[in-house]
C-alpha positions as CSV (number, residue, x, y, z in Angstrom):
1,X,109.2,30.0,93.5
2,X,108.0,33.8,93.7
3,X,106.2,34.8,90.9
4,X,106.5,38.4,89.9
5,X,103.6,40.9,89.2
6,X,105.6,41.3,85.8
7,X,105.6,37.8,84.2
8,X,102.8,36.9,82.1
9,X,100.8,34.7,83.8
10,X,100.6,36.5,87.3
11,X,99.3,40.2,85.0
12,X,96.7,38.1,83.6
13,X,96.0,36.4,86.7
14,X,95.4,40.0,88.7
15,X,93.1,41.6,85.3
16,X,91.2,38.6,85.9
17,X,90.8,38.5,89.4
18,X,89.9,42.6,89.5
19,X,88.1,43.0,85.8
20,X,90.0,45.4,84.6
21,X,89.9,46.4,81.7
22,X,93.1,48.6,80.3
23,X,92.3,52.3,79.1
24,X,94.1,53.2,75.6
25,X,92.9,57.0,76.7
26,X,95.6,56.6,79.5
27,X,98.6,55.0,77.9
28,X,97.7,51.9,79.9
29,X,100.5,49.3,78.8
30,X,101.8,47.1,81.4
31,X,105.4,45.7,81.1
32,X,105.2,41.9,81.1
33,X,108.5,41.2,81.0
34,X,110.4,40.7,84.8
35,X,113.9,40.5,82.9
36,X,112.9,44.1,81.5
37,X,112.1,45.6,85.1
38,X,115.2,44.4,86.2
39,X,117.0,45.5,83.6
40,X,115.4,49.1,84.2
41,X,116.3,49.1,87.8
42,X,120.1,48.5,87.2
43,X,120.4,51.0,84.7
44,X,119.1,53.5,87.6
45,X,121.9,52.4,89.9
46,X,119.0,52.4,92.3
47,X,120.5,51.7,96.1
48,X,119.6,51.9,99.4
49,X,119.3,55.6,99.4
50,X,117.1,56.4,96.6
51,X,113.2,57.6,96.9
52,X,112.1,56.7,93.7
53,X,109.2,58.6,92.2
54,X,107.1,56.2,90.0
55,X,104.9,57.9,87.2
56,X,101.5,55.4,86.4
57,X,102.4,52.6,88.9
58,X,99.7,50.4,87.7
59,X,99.6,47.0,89.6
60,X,102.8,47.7,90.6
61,X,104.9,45.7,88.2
62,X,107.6,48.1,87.9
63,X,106.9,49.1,91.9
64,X,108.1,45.4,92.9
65,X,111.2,45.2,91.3
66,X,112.6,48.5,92.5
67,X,111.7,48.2,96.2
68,X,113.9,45.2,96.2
69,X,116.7,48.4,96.7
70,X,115.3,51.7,97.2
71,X,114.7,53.3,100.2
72,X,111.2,54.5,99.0
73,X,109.2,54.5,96.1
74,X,106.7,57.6,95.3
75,X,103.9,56.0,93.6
76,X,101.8,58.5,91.1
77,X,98.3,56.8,89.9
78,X,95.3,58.3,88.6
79,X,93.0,55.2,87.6
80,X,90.9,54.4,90.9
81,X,90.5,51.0,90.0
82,X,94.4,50.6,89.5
83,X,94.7,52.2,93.0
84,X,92.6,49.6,94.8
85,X,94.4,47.0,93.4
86,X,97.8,48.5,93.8
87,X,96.7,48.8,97.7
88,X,95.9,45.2,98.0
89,X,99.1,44.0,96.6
90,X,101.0,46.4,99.0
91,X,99.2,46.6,101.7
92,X,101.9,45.5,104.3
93,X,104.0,48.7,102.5
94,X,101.7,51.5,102.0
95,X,102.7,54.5,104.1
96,X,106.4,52.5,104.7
97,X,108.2,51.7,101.6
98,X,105.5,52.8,99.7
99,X,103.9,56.3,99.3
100,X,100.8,56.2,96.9
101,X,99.5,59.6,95.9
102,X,95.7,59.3,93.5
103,X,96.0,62.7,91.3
104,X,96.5,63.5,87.4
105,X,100.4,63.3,87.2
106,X,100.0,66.4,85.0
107,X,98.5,68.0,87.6
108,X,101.0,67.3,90.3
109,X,103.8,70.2,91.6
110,X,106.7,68.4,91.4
111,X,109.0,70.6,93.3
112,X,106.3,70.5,96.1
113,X,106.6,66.4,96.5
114,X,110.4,66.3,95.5
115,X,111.3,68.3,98.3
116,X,108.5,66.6,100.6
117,X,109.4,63.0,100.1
118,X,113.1,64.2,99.4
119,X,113.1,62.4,95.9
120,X,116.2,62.2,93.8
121,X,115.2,59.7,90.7
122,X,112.3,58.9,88.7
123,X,111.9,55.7,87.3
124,X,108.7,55.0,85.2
125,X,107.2,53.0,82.7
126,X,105.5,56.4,81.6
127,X,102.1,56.1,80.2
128,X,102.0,56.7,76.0
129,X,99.6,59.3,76.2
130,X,101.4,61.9,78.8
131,X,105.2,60.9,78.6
132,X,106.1,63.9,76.0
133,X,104.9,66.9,78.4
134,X,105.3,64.8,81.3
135,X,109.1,65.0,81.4
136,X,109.6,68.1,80.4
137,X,107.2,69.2,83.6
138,X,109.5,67.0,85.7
139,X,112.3,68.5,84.9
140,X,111.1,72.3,84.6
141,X,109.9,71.8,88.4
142,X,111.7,69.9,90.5
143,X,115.6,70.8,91.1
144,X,115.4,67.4,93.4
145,X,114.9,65.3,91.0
146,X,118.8,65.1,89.6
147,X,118.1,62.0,87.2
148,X,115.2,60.4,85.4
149,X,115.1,56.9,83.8
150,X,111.9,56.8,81.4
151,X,110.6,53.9,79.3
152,X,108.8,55.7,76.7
153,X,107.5,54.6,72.7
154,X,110.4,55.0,70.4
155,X,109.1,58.0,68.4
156,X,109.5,60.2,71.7
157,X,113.1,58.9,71.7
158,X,114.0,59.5,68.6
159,X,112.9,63.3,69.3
160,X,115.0,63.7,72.8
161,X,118.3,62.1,70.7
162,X,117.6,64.2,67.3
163,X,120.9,66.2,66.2
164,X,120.2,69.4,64.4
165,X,119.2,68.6,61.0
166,X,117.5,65.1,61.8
167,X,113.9,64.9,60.6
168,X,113.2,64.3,64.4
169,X,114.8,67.5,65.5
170,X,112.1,69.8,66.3
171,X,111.1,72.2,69.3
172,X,110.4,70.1,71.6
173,X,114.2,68.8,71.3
174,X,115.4,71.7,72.2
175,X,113.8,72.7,74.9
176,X,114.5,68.9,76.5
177,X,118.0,69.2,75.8
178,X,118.3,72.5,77.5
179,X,117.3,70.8,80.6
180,X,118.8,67.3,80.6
181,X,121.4,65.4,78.5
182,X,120.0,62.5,77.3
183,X,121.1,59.0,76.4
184,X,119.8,55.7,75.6
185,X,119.6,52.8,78.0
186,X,118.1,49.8,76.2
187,X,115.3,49.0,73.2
188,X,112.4,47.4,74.9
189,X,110.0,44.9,72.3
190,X,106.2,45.9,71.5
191,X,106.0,42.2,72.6
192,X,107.2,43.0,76.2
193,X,103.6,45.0,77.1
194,X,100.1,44.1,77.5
195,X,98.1,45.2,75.2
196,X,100.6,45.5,72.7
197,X,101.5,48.3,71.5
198,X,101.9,49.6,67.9
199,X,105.1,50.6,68.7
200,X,108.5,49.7,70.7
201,X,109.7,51.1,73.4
202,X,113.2,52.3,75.0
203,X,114.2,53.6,78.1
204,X,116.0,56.6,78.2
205,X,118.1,58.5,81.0
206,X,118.2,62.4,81.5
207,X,120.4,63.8,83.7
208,X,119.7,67.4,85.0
209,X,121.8,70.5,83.8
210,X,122.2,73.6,85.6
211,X,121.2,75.8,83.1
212,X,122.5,78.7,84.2
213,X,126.3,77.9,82.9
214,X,124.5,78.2,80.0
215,X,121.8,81.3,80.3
216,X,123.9,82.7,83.0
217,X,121.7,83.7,86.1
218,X,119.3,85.6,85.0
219,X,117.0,83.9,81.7
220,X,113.5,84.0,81.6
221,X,113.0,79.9,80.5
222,X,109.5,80.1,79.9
223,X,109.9,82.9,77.4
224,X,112.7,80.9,75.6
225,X,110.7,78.2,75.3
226,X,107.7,79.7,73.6
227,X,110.6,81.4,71.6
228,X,111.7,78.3,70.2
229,X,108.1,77.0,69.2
230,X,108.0,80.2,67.6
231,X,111.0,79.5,65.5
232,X,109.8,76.0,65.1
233,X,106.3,76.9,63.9
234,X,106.8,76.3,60.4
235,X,109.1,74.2,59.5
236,X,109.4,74.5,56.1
237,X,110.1,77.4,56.0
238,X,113.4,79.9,56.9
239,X,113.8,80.7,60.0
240,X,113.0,84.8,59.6
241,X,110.3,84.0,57.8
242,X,108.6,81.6,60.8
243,X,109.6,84.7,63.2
244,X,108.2,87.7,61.3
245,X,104.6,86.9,61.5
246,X,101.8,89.8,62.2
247,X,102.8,91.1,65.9
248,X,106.8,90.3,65.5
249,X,108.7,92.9,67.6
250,X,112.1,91.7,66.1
251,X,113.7,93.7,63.1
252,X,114.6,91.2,59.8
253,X,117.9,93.6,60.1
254,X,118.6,92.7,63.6
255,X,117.8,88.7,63.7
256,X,119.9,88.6,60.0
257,X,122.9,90.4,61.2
258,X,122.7,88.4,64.5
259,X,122.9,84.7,62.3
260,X,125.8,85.7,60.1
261,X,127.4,86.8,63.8
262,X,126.8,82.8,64.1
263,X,128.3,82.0,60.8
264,X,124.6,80.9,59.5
265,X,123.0,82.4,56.4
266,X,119.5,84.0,56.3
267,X,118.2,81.0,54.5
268,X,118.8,78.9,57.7
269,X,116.1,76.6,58.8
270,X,114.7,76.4,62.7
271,X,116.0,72.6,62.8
272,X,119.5,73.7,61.5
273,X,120.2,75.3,64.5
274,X,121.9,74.0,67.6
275,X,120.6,74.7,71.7
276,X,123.5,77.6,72.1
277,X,122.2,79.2,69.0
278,X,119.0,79.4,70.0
279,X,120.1,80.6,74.0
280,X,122.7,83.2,71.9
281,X,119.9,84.5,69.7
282,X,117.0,84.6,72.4
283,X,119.4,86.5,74.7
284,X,120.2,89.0,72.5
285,X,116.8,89.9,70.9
286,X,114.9,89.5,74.2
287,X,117.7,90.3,77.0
């Protein structure tokens, strides 16, 4: 009977076998749970066409599972130790079904290896410690990449699925929605990873808009994003008030008469608003 890189036993058996030690300072949580990678791997729709890019591959525990279908998988890994190992598991598969590329995945041009490898899903058991930025950098890169299927700790979930007005809702919300829709997949247990987390897990789905049905063609996204931290920068207080700070270039007049054009009063808070409110108001005080 095979036994899978993501039970229990065989994990323990390969940290024994190679010392290793797991780094907190890298997110380092392996999923120990084989129904949970399998699960993970449906909810992708993964088939024989699919060159899967896989975020902190570890041991390969998630790697296993999905080259039972994939074409390819794109392995990311920045722990040398978790790269040695990774090679002697797939040895037979390294450079074939398997592509393993050593480098900080925050490091990584994403529209570089999506269009080199010709990926079209990621599918990750992202590492705690990067997944926020991570997939925002995924998606702000790499037009390839159409879908992404992240398990991630449930605080960063409850962040991607925040409605306007949630305590959750914040910038970061916005700027993820204004790239993907989300949804939620599946709740995955603390007790499913080794170590064990302080917190559990889900894995989420984000599928790629087109942003410019939104922005139209021409929209500076980098400027609209640090226009919504600035908006979100104190979030206590109204919205003017967190835009008019020492070098504002906006007129209280202008950004007043623009949120009663939106039906909203000047007393409105950043985490009131909604993604076309802040696209219709960066548009027309920066466009």
């Amino acid at each position: 009977m095979h036994s899978y890189i993501s039970s229990p036993g065989r994990t323990i058996q390969i940290l024994n076998k190679y010392k290793i030690k797991l780094r907190k300072n890298l997110g380092q949580n392996f999923l120990i749970d084989t129904n949970s990678a399998r699960k993970i791997a449906s909810c992708a729709g993964i088939n024989s066409d699919d060159v899967i890019l896989e975020i902190g591959s570890g041991i390969g525990s998630l790697t296993e599972i999905l080259l039972a279908t994939a074409k390819k998988v794109i392995c990311v890994e920045v722990d040398n130790l978790m790269i040695k190992v990774f090679r002697d598991i797939f040895e037979d598969k390294i450079g074939k079904e398997v592509q393993l590329i050593s480098s900080d995945a925050l490091k990584i041009d994403y529209s570089e290896i999506g269009l080199k490898y010709g990926i079209n899903k990621m599918v990750s058991n992202l590492p705690y410690s990067i997944a926020a930025p991570l997939i925002l950098k995924i998606l702000t890169e790499s037009e390839n990449i159409k879908a992404l299927f992240a398990t991630i700790q449930k605080d960063i979930v409850l962040r991607l699925l925040a409605l306007p007005g949630d305590k959750n809702y914040s910038s970061y919300t916005v700027k993820a929605k204004f790239l993907a829709d989300f949804s939620l997949c599946f709740n995955i247990s603390r007790n499913c990873f080794m170590p064990r987390p302080f917190v559990d897990s889900a894995v989420v789905r984000a599928d790629r808009k087109d942003t410019s049905v939104l922005t139209g063609k021409k929209f500076n996204t980098p400027g609209f994003f640090n226009f919504v931290n600035s908006c979100f920068l104190h979030r206590r207080k109204k919205l003017v008030n967190s835009l008019f700070q020492d070098d504002c270039k906006y007129k209280l007049e202008t950004v007043t008469g623009l949120l009663s054009d939106m039906g909203r009063g000047k007393d409105v808070r950043a985490q009131e608003l909604d993604l076309k409110d802040y696209v219709y108001l960066y548009k027309k005080l920066n466009m």
